[in-house]
VMD Tcl script that draws the C-alpha trace (Angstrom):
set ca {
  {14.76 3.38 32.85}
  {14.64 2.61 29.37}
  {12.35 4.58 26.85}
  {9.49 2.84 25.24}
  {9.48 2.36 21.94}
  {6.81 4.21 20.71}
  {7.62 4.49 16.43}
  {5.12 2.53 15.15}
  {7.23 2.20 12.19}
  {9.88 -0.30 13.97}
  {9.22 -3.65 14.85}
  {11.56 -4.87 17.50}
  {12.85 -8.75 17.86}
  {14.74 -9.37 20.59}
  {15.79 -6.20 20.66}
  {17.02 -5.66 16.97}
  {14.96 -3.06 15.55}
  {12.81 -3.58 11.99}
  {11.75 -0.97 10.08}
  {8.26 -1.57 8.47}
  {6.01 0.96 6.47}
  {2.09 0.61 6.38}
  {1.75 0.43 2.51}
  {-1.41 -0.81 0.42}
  {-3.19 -1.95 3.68}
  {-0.34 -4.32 4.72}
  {3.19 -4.04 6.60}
  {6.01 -3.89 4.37}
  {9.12 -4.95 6.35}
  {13.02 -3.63 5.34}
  {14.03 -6.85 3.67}
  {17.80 -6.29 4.78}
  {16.82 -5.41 8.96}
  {15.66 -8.92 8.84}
  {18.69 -10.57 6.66}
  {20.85 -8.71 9.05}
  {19.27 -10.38 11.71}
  {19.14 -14.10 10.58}
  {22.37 -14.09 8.58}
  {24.48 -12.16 11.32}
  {26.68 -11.47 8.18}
  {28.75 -8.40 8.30}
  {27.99 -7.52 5.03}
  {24.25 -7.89 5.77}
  {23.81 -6.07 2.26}
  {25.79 -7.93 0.00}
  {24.72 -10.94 1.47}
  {20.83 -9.61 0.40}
  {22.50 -9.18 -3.10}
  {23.76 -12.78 -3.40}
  {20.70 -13.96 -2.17}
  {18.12 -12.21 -4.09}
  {20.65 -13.64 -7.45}
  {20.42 -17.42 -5.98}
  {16.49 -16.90 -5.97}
  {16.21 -15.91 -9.13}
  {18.51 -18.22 -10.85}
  {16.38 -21.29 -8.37}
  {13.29 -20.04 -10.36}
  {11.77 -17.66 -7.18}
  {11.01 -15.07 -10.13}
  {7.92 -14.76 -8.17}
  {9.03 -13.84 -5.12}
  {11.52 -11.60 -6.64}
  {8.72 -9.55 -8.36}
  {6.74 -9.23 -5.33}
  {9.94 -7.27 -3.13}
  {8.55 -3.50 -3.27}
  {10.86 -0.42 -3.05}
  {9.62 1.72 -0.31}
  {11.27 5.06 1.66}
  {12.69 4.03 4.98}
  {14.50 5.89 7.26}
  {17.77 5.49 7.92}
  {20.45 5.71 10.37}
  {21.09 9.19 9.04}
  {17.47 10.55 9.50}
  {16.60 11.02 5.87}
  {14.38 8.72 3.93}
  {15.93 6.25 1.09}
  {14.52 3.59 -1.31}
  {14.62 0.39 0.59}
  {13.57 -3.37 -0.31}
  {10.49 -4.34 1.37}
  {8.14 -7.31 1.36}
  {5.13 -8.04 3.35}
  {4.14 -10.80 5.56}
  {4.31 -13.76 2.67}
  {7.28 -12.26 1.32}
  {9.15 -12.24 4.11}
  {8.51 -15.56 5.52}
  {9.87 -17.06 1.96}
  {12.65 -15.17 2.54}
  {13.38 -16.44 5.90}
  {12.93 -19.89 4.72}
  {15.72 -19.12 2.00}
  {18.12 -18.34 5.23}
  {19.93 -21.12 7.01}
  {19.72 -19.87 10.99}
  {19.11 -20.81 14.64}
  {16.92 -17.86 14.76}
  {14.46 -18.57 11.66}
  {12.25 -20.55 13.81}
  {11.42 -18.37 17.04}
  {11.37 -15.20 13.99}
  {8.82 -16.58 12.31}
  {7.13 -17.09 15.41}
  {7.34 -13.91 16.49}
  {6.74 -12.61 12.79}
  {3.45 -14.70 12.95}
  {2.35 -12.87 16.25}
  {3.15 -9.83 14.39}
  {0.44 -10.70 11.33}
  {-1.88 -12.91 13.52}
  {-3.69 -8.94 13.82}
  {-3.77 -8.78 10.00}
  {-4.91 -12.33 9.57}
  {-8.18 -11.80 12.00}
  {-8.60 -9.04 9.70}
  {-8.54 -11.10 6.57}
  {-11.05 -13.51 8.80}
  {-13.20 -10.59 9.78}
  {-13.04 -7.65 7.70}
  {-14.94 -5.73 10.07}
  {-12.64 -6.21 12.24}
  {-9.86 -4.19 9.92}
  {-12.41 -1.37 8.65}
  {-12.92 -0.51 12.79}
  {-9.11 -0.80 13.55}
  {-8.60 1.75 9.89}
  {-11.58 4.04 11.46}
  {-10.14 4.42 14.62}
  {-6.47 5.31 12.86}
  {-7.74 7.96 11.01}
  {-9.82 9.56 13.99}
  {-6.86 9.49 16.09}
  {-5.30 11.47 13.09}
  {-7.79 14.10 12.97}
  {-9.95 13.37 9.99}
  {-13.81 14.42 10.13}
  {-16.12 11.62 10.24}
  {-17.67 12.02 7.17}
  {-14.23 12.25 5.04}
  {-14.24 8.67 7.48}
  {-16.98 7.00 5.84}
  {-16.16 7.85 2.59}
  {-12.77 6.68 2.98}
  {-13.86 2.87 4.45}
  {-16.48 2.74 1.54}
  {-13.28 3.57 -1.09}
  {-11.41 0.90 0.93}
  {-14.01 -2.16 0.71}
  {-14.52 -0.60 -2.83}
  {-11.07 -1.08 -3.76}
  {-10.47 -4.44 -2.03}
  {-13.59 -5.97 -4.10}
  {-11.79 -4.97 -7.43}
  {-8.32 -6.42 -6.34}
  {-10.47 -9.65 -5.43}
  {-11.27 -9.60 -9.01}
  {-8.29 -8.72 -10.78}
  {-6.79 -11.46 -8.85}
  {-9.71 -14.31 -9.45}
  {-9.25 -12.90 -13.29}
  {-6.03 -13.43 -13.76}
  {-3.58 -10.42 -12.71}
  {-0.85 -11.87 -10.47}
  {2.46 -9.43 -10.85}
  {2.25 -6.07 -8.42}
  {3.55 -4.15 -11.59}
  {0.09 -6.14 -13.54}
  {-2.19 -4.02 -10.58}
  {-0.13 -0.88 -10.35}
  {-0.24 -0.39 -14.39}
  {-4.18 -1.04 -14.00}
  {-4.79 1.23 -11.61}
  {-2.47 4.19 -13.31}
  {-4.95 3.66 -16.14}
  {-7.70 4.38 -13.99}
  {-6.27 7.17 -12.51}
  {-4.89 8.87 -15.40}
  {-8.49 8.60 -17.20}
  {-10.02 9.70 -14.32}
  {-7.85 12.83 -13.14}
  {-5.85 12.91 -16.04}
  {-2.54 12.12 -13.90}
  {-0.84 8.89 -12.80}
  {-0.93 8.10 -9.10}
  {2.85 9.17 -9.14}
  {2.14 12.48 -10.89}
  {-0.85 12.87 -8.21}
  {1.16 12.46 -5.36}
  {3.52 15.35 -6.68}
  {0.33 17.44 -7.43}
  {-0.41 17.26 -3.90}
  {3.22 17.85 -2.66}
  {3.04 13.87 -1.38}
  {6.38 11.74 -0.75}
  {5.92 8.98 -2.38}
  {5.21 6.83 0.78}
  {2.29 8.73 1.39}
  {-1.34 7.15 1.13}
  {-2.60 9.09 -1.71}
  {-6.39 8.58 -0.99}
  {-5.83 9.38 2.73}
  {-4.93 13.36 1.42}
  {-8.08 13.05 -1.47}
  {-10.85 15.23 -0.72}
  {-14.72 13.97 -0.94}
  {-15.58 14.53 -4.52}
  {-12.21 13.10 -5.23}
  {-12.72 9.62 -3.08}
  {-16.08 9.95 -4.47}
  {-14.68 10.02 -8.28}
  {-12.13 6.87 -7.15}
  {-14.83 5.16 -6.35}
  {-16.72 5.43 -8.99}
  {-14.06 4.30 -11.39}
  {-12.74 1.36 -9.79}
  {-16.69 0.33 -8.91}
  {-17.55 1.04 -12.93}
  {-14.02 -1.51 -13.27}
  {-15.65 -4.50 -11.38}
  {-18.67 -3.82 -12.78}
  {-17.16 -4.10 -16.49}
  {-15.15 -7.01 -15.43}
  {-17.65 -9.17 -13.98}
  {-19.91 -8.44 -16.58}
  {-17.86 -9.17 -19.73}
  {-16.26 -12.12 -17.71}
  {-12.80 -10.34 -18.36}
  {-9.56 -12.67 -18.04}
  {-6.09 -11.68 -18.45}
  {-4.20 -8.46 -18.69}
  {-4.81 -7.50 -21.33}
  {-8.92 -7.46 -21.38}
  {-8.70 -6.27 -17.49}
  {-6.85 -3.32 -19.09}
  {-9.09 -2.39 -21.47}
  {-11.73 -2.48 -18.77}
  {-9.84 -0.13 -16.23}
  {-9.12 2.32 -19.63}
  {-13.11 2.63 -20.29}
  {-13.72 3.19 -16.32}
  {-10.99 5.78 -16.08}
  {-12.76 7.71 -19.35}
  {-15.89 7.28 -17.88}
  {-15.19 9.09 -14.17}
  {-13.13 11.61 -15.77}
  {-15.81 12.60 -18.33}
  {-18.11 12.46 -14.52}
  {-14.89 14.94 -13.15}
  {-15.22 17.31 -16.15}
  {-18.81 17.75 -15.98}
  {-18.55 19.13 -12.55}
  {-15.51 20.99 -13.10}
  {-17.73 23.03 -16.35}
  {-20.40 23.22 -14.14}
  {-18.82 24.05 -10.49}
  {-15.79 26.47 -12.52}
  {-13.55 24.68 -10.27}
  {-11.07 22.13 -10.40}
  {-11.34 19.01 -8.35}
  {-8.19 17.94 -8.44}
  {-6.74 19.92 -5.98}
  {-3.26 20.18 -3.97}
  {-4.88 20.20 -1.28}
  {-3.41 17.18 1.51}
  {-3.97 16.32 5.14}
  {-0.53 16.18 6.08}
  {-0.25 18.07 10.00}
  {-3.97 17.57 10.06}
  {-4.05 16.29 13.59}
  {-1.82 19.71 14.63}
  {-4.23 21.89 12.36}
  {-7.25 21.04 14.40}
  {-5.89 20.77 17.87}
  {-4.35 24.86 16.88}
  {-7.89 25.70 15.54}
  {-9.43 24.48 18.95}
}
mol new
graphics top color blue
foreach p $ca { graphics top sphere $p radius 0.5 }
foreach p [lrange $ca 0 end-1] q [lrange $ca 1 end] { graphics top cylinder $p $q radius 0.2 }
display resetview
């Protein structure tokens, strides 16, 4: 009898196997599992090459910007930089591929995000299925409720940078660096190596409470700016995120001069489930 698949981190059509990564809330599917599928080219990469030139030079820019490089495994067992896109992405790029199998893939890629869409319907609905991940991981419930509050948090100030304006990924990710660095005086990069993180790692799922707490405050103080000041554009949403980011960390120092500790810590979750079944 054939083993169940049980990685959560491969998709299977009709037996081909997709890698995916759970990245910024979202699935993020390997771009060239699915070209290999639809294209049945040999040269499954090359033919991801070609086709990534022919969208650019068709004006897909767009498109092009929103592909994110994320660690996947591969056949080998070790992690590499792979092109991923999530659920829009990939069903432009299945529409860019001429093949008998587009139709009953985006089909079955539909069933696939029709979870993530009643989410987007209900939020609710997502916040209990996030809960119940990170209990099944082993995290305490009031690290929990912190962590949804830094989530809905988070998702209001995307809402805005996006009704204000900010449409590239690098726009977001350069925003919330700023915020970061003023707050803990490190970019989310330079964080994740503080905490001994790969860089596919979550890096508010290995923050402590003060830390989610200090997050929080900085992207909330970022809305709060940008709604206020009826920010628009890069350029003022930047300037926002800066003053947000000076104003948490100037928060993180306080406590830090008064506690005679750092908050920052290396501290991650990572084998948390294994710590606490060992300390049972």
């Amino acid at each position: 009898m054939k083993k169940k698949e049980t990685n959560k981190n491969i998709a299977l059509f009709e037996g081909n196997k997709i890698r995916r990564v759970w990245h910024n809330e979202q699935w993020f599917f390997s771009v060239v599992d699915i070209v290999t599928i639809l294209s049945e080219s040999p040269n499954s990469r090359r033919y991801w090459s070609d086709l990534k030139r022919k969208l650019i030079f068709e004006g897909y820019s767009e498109l092009y910007e929103k592909i994110v490089q994320l660690k996947l495994q591969s056949s080998d067992g070790k992690l590499y930089e792979t092109d991923t896109g999530n659920l829009e992405v990939i069903f432009r790029i299945i529409q860019s591929i001429p093949s008998p199998k587009a139709e009953p893939f985006k089909q079955w890629l539909a069933t696939i995000g029709q979870e993530h869409i009643e989410e987007i319907n209900d939020p609710e609905r997502a916040m209990l299925r996030a809960q119940k991940i990170y209990e099944q991981k082993g995290y305490l419930e009031e690290w929990i409720s912190k962590r949804m509050r830094g989530i809905a948090v988070r998702n209001t100030l995307t809402d805005e940078w996006d009704k204000r304006g900010l449409k590239k990924r690098i726009e977001y990710a350069i925003l919330t660096n700023e915020i970061m660095q003023g707050t803990f005086e490190m970019k989310v990069d330079d964080y994740k190596k503080h905490k001994n993180l790969a860089v596919q790692h979550n890096l508010r799922d290995h923050m402590g409470d003060i830390e989610l707490i200090l997050t929080m405050l900085a992207e909330a103080t970022t809305t709060k700016l940008s709604v206020d000041r009826d920010s628009k554009g890069f350029n003022k949403l930047h300037s926002d995120a800066k003053e947000s980011g000076e104003i948490a960390g100037k928060t993180r120092r306080e406590i830090e001069f008064r506690s005679g500790k750092k908050i920052a810590t290396q501290k991650n979750f990572l084998g948390l489930k294994k710590k606490r079944k060992m300390l049972k």
